[in-house]
TIDREN-575488 format. One line per field, with one value per atom (N, C-alpha, C): residue number from 1; x negated, y negated, z. Coordinates in steps of 0.05 Angstrom, whole numbers, plus 32768, in hexadecimal, padded with zeros to 4 digits. Each point is the difference from the previous one (the first is absolute). Layout:
<atoms>
num: c(NUM|...)
X: c(X|...)
Y: c(Y|...)
Z: c(Z|...)
</atoms>
This chain:
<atoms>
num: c(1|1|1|2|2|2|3|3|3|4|4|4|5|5|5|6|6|6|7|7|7|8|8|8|9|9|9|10|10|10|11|11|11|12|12|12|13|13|13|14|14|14|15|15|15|16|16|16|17|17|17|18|18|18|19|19|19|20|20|20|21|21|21|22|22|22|23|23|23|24|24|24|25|25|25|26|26|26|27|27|27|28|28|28|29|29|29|30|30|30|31|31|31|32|32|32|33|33|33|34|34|34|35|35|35|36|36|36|37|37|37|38|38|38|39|39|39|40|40|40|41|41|41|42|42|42|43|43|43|44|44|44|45|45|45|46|46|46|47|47|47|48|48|48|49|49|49|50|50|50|51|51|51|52|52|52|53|53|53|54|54|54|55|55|55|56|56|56|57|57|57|58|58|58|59|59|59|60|60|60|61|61|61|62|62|62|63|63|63|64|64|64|65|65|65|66|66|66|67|67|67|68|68|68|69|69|69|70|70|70|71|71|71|72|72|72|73|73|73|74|74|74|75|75|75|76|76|76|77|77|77|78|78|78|79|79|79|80|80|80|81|81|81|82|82|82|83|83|83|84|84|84|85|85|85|86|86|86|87|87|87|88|88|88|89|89|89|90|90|90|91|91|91|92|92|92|93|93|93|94|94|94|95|95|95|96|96|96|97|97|97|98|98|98|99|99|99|100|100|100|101|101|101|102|102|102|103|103|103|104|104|104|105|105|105|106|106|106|107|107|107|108|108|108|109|109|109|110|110|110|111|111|111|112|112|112|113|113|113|114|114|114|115|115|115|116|116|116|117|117|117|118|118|118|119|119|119|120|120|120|121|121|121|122|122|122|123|123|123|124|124|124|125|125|125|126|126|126|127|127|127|128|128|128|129|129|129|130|130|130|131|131|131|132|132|132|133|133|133|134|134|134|135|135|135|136|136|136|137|137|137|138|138|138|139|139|139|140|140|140|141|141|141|142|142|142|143|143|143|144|144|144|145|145|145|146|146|146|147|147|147|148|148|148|149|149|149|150|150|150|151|151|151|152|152|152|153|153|153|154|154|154|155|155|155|156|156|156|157|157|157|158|158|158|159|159|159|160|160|160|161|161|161|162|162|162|163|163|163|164|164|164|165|165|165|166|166|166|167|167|167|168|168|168|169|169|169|170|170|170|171|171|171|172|172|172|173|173|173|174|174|174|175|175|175|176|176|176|177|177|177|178|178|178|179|179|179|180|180|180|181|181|181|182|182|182|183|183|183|184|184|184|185|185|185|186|186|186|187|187|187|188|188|188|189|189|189|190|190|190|191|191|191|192|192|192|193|193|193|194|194|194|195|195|195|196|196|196|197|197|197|198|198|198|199|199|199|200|200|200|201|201|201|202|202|202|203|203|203|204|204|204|205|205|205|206|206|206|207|207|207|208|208|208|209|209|209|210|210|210|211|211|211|212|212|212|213|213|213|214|214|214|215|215|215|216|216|216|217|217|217|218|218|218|219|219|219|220|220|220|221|221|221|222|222|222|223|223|223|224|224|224|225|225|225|226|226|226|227|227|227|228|228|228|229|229|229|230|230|230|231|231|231|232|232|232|233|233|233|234|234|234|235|235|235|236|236|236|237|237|237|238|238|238|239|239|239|240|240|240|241|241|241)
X: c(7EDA|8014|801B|800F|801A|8014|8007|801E|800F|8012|801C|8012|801D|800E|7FFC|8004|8008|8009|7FF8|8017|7FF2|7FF5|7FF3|7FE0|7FF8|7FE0|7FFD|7FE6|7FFB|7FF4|7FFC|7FFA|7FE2|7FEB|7FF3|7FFC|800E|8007|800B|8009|800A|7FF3|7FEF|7FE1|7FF1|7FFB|7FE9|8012|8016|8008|800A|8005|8001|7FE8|7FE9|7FEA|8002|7FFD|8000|7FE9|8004|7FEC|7FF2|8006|7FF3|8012|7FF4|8013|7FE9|7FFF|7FEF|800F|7FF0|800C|8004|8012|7FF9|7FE2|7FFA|7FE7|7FE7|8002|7FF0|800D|8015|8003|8001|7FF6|7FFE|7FE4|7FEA|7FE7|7FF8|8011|7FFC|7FFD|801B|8001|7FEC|7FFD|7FE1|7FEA|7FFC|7FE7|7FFB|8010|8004|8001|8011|8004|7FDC|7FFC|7FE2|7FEC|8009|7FE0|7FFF|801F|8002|7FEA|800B|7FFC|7FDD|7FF4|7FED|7FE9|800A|7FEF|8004|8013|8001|7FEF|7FFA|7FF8|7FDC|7FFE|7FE5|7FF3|8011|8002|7FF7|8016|7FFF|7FE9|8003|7FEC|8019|800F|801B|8004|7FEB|800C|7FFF|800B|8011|8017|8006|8018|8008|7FF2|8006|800F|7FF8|8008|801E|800F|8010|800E|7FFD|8012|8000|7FE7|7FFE|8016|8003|8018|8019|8011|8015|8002|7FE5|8001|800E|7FF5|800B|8016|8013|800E|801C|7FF7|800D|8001|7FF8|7FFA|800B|7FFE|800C|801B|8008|801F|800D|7FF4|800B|8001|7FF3|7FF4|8027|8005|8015|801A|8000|8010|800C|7FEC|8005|800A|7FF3|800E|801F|7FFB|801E|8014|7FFF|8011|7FFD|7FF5|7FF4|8018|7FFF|8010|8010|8011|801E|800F|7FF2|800B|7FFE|7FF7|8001|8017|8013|8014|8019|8016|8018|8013|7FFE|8005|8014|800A|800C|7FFD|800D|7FEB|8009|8016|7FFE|7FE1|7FF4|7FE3|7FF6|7FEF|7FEF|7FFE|8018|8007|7FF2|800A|7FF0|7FE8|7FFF|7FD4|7FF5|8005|7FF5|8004|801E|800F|7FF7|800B|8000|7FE5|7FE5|7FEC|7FFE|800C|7FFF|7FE8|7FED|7FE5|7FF1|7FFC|7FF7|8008|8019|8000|8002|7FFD|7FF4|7FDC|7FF8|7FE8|7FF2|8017|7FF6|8000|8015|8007|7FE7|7FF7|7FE7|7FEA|7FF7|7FE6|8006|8013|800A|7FF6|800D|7FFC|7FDC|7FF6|7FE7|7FEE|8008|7FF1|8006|8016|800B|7FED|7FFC|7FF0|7FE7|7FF6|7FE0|7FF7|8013|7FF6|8011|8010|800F|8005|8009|8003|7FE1|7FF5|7FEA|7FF0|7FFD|7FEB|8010|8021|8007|7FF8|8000|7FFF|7FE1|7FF0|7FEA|7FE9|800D|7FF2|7FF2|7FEF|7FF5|800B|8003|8013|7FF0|8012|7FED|7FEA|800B|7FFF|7FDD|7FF9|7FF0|7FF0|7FFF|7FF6|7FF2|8013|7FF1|7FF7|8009|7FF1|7FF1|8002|7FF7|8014|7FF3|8012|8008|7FE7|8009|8001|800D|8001|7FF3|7FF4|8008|801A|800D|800B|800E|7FF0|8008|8002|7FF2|7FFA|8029|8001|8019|8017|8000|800E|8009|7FE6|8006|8005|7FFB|8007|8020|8012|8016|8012|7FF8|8001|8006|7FEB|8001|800F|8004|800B|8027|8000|801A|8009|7FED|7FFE|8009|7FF8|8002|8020|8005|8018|801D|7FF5|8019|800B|7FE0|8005|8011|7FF9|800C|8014|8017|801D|800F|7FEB|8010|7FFD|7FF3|8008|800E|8003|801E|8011|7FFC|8024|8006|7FE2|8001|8019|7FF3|800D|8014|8012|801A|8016|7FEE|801E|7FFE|7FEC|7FFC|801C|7FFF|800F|8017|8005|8019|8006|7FFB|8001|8007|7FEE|8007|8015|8008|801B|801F|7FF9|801A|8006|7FE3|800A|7FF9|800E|7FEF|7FF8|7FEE|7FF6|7FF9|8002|7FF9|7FDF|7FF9|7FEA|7FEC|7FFA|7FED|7FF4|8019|7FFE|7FFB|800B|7FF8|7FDA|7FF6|7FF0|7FEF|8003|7FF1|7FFE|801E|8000|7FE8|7FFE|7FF6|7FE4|7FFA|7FE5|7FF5|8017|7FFA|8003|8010|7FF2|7FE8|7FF6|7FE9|7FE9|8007|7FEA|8004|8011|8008|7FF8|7FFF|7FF3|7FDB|7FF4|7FEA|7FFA|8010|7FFF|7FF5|8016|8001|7FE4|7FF4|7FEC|7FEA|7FF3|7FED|7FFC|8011|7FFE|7FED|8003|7FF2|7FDC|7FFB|7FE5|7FF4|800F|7FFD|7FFB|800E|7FF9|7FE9|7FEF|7FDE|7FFD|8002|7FFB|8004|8014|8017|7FF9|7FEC|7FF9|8002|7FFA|8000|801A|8013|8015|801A|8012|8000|8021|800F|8013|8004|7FE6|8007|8002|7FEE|7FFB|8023|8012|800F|8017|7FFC|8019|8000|7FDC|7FFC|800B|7FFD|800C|8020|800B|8019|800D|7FF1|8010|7FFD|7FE2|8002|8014|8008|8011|801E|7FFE|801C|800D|7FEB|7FFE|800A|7FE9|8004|8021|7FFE|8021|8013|8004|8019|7FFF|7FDE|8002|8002|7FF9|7FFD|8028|8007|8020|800A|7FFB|8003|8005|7FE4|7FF9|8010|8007|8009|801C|8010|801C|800E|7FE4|800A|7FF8|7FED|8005|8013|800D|8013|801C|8004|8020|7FF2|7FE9|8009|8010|8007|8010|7FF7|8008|7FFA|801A|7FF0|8018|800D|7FF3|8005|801B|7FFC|8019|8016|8004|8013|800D|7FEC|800B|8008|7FFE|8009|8021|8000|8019|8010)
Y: c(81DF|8003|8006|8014|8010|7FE6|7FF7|7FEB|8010|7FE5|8007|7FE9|800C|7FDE|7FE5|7FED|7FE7|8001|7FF7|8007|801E|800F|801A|7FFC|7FF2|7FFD|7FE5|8005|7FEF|7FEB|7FDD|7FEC|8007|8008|800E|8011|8016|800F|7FEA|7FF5|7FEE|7FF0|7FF3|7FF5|800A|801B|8010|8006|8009|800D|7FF1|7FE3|7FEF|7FEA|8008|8000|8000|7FEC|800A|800D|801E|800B|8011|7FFC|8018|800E|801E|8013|8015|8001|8016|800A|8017|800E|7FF4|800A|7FF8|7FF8|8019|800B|7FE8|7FF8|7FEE|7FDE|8001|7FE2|7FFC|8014|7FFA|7FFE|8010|7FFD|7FE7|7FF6|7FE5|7FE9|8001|7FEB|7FFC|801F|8009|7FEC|8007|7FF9|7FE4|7FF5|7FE5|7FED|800B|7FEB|800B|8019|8002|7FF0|8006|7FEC|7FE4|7FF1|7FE7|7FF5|8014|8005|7FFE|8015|8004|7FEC|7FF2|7FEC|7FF2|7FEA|7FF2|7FFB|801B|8007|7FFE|8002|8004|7FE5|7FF1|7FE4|7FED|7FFE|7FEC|8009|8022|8002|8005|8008|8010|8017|8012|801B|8007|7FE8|800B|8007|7FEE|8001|800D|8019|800E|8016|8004|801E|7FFA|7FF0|7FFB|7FF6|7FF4|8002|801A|8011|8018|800B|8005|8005|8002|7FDD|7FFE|8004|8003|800A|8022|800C|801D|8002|7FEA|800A|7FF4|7FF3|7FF7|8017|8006|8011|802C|7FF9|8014|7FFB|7FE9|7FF7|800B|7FF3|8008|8017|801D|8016|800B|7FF9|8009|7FF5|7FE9|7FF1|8019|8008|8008|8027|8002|801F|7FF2|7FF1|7FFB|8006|7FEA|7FFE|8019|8014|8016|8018|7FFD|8011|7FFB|7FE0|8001|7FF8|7FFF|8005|801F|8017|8014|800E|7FF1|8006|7FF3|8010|7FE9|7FF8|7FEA|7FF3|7FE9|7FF9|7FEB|7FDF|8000|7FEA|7FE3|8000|7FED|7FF3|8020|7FFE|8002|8007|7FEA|7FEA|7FFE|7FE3|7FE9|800C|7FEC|8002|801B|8004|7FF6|8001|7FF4|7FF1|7FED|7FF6|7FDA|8008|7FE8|7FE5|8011|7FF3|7FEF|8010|7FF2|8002|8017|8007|7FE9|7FE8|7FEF|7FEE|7FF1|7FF2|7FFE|801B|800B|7FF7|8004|7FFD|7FE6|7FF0|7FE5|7FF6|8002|7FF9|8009|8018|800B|7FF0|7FF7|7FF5|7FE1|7FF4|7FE7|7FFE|800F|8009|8005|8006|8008|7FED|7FF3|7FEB|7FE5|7FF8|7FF1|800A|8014|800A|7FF8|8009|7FF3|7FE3|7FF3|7FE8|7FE8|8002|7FF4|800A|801A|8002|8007|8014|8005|7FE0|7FED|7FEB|7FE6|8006|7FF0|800C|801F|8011|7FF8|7FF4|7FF4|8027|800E|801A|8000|800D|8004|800B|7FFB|800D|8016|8014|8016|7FFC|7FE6|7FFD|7FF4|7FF1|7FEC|801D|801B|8012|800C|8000|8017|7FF1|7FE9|7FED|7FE0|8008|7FE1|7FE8|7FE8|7FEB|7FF6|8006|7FF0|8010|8013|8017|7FF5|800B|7FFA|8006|7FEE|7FFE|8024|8002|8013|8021|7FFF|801C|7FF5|7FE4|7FFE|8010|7FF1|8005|801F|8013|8020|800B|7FF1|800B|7FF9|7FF5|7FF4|8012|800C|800B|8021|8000|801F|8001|7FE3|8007|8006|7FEF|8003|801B|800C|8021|800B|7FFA|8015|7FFA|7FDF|7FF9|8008|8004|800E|801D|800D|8022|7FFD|7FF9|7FF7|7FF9|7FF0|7FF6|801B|8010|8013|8018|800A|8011|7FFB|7FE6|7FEE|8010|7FF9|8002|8023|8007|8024|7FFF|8006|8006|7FFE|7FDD|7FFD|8010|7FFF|800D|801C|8010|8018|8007|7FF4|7FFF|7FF8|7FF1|7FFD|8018|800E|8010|801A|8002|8021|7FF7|7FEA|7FF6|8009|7FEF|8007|801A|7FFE|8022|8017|8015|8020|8008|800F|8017|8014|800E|8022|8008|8017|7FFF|7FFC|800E|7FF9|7FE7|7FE7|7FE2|7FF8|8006|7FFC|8001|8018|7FFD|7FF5|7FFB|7FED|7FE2|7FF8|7FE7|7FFD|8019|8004|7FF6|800B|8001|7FE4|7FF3|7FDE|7FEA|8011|7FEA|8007|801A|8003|7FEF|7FF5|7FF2|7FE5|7FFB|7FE6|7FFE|800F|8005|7FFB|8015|7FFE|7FE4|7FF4|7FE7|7FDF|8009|7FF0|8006|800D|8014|7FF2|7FFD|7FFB|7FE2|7FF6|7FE4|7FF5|8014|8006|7FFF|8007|7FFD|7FDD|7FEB|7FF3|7FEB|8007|8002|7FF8|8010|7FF5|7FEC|7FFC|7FE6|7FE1|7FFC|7FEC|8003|800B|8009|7FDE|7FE5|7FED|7FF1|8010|7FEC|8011|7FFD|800D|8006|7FE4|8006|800E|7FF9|8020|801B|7FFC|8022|800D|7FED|7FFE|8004|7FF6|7FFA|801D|8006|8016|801F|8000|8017|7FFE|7FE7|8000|800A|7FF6|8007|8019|8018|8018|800E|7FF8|800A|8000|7FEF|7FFA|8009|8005|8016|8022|8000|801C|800E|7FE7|8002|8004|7FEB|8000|8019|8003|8017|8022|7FFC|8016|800C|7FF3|8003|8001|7FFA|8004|8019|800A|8019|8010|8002|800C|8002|7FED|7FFD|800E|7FFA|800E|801E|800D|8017|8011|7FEC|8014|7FF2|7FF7|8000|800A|800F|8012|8019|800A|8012|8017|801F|8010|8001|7FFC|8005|8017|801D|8016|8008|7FEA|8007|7FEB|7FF1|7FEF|8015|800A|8019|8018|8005|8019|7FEF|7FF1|7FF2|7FF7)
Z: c(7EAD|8014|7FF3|800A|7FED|8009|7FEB|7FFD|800E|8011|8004|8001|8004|7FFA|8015|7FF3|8010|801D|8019|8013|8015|7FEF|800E|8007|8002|8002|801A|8010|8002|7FF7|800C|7FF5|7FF1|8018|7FFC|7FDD|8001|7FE5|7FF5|7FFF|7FE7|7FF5|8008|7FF8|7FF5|8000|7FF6|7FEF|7FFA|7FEC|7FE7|8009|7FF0|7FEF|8009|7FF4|7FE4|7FEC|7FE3|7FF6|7FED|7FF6|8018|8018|8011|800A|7FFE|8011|800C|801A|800F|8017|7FFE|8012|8024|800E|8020|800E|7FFB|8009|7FF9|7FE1|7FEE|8013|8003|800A|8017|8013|8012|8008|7FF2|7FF8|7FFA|7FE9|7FF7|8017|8012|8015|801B|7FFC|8016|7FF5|7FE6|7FF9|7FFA|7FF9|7FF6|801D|801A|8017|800E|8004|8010|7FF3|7FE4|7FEC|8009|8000|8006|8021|800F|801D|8002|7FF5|7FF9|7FF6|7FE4|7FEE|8014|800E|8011|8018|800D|801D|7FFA|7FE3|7FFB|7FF5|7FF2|7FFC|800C|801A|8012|801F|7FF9|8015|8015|7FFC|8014|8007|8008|7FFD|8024|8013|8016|7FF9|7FEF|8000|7FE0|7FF5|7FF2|8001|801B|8005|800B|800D|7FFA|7FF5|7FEC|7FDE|7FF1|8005|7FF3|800E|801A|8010|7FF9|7FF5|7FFA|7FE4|7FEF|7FE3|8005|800D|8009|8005|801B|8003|7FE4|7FF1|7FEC|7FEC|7FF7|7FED|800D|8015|8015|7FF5|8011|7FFB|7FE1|7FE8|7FE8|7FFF|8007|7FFC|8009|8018|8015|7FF2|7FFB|7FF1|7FE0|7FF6|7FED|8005|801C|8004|8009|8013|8000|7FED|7FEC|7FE7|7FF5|7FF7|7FF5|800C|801B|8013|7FF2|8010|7FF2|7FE6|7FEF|7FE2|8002|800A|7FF9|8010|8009|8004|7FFD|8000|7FF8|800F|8005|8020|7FF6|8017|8002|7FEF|7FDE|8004|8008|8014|8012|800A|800E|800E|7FEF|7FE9|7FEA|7FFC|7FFB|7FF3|801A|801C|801C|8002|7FF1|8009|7FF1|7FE7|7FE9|7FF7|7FFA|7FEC|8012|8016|8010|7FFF|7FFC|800E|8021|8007|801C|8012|7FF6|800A|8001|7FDE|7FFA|8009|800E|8011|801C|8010|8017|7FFE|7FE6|7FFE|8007|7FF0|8000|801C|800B|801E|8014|7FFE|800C|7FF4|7FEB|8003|7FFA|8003|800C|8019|800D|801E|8009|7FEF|8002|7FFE|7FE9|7FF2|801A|800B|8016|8013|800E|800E|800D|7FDF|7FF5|8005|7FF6|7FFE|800B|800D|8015|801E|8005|8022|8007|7FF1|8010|8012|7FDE|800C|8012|8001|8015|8019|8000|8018|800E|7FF3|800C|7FF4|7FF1|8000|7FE8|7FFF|7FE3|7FE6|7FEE|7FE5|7FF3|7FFA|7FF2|7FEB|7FF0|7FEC|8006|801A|8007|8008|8011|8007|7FF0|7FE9|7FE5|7FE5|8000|7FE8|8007|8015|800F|8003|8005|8002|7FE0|7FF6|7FE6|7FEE|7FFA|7FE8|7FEA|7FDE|7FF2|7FEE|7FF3|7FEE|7FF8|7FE6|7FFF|8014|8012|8011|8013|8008|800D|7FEA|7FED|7FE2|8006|7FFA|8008|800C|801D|8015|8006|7FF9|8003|7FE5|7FE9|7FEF|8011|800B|800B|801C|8003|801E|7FF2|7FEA|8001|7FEC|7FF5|7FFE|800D|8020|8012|800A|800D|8005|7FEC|7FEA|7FED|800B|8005|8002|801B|8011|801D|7FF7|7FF5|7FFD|7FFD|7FE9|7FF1|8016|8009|801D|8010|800B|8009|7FF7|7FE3|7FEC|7FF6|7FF9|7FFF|8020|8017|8019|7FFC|8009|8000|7FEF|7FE0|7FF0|8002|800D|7FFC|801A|8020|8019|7FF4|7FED|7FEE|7FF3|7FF1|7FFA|800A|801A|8012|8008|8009|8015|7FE8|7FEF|7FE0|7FF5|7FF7|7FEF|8011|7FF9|8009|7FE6|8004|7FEA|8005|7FED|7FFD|800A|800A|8010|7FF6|7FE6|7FE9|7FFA|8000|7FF3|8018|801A|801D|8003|7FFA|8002|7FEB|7FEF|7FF3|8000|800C|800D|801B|800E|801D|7FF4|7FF2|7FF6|7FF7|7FF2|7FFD|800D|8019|801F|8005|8001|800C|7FEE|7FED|7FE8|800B|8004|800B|801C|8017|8014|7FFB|7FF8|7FF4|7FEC|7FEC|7FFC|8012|8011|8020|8006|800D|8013|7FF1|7FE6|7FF4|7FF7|8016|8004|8014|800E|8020|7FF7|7FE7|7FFD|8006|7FFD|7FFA|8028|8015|8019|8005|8008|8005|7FF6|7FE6|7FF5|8011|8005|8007|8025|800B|8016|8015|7FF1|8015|7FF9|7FF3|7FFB|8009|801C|8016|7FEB|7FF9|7FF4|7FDD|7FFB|7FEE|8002|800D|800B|800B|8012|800B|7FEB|7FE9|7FE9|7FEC|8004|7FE8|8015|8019|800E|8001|8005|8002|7FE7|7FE8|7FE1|7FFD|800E|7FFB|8012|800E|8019|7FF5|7FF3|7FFE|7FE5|7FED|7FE4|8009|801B|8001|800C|8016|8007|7FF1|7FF1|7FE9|7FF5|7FEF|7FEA|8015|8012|8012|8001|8010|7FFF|7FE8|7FE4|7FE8|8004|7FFC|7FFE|8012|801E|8008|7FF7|7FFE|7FEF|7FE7|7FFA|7FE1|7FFD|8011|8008|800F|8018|800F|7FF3|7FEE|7FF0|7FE6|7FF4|7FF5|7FF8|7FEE|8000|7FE9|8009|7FE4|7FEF|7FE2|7FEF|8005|8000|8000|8016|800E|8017|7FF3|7FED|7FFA|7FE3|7FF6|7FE5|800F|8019|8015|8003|800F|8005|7FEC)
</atoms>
């Protein structure tokens, strides 16, 4: 994976790239995280004799590994242009994705194992691994849930600074549309969360939390997009004038 400075990467990228002695490409580490969370998913489901509930972990193994994929066009986009780096410094520099993240599978994890079973309802957790999990299959599954709860913070935080962004600066139509193009990743980011729905089918307030977060991705990043297109401007008319 190609170095870049401190401050420009996500938390994400900064982990992998700080790896001692390894350097692979995107493509190779995202392969890696595929293969390594499905195997987990997998040996487990075959183990304990779980494979209801394989296919959705295989699920959020996907949409995890989705997430990094977008994550990395993101960043890819905007280092390839030269922008504001006020707005780097918030997309990247901050980590605020990661504690959006945390808050989301706090929230999740609270969910699981406190409102549902006050709620007198069944817990996902009791649906797809039984009452008594073992040990380690909980271990992975809490591992991959908070995989997914990270990618979720950071589409949060992609959105917000991107609507920060169209609102502050204008740009030229060119960098306009390349910005345009990295909502739409961020849009599509959001969207492939949605795989994860069916799953969560008897647990009324997820389903409820996972549409509201796509709804509310698309909004922000949607008006992004539109913003930072219509206060574009051509240079060609500013070297005319």
């Amino acid at each position: 994976m190609a170095r870049v400075e401190y401050g420009e990467t996500w938390v994400y990228e900064s982990i992998v790239s700080a790896l001692p002695g390894i350097d692979v490409s995107r493509r190779a580490a995202i392969a890696i995280q595929l293969c390594v969370f499905e195997g987990a998913v997998l040996l487990a489901a075959w183990y304990y004799d779980l494979w209801a509930a394989a296919l959705a972990g295989t699920a959020a193994v996907f949409v995890a590994a989705l997430g990094s994929a977008e994550m990395l066009r993101i960043s890819a986009m905007i280092r390839s242009e030269p922008l504001p780096e006020a707005y780097r410094r918030l997309l990247f520099g901050s980590s605020i994705e990661v504690v959006l993240g945390v808050l989301a599978y706090v929230a999740l994890i609270t969910q699981l194992f406190v409102f549902a079973p006050q709620r007198g309802g069944g817990s996902l957790v009791d649906e797809l691994l039984g009452p008594e999990p073992p040990v380690l299959v909980a271990y992975v599954t809490l591992l991959v849930l908070w995989d997914v709860c990270y990618r979720i913070g950071t589409a949060w935080w992609a959105s917000v600074v991107s609507l920060w962004r169209s609102v502050r600066y204008r740009f030229d139509s060119r960098t306009a549309g390349v910005l345009r193009r990295s909502d739409l990743e961020i849009l599509a980011f959001a969207a492939a969360q949605l795989v994860l729905y069916p799953f969560v089918s008897g647990q009324p307030v997820i389903q409820a939390v996972i549409l509201g977060h796509v709804a509310a991705v698309w909004l922000v990043t949607g008006l992004s997009a539109l913003l930072v297109t219509v206060r574009s401007y051509d240079e060609r008319e500013i070297v005319t004038k």
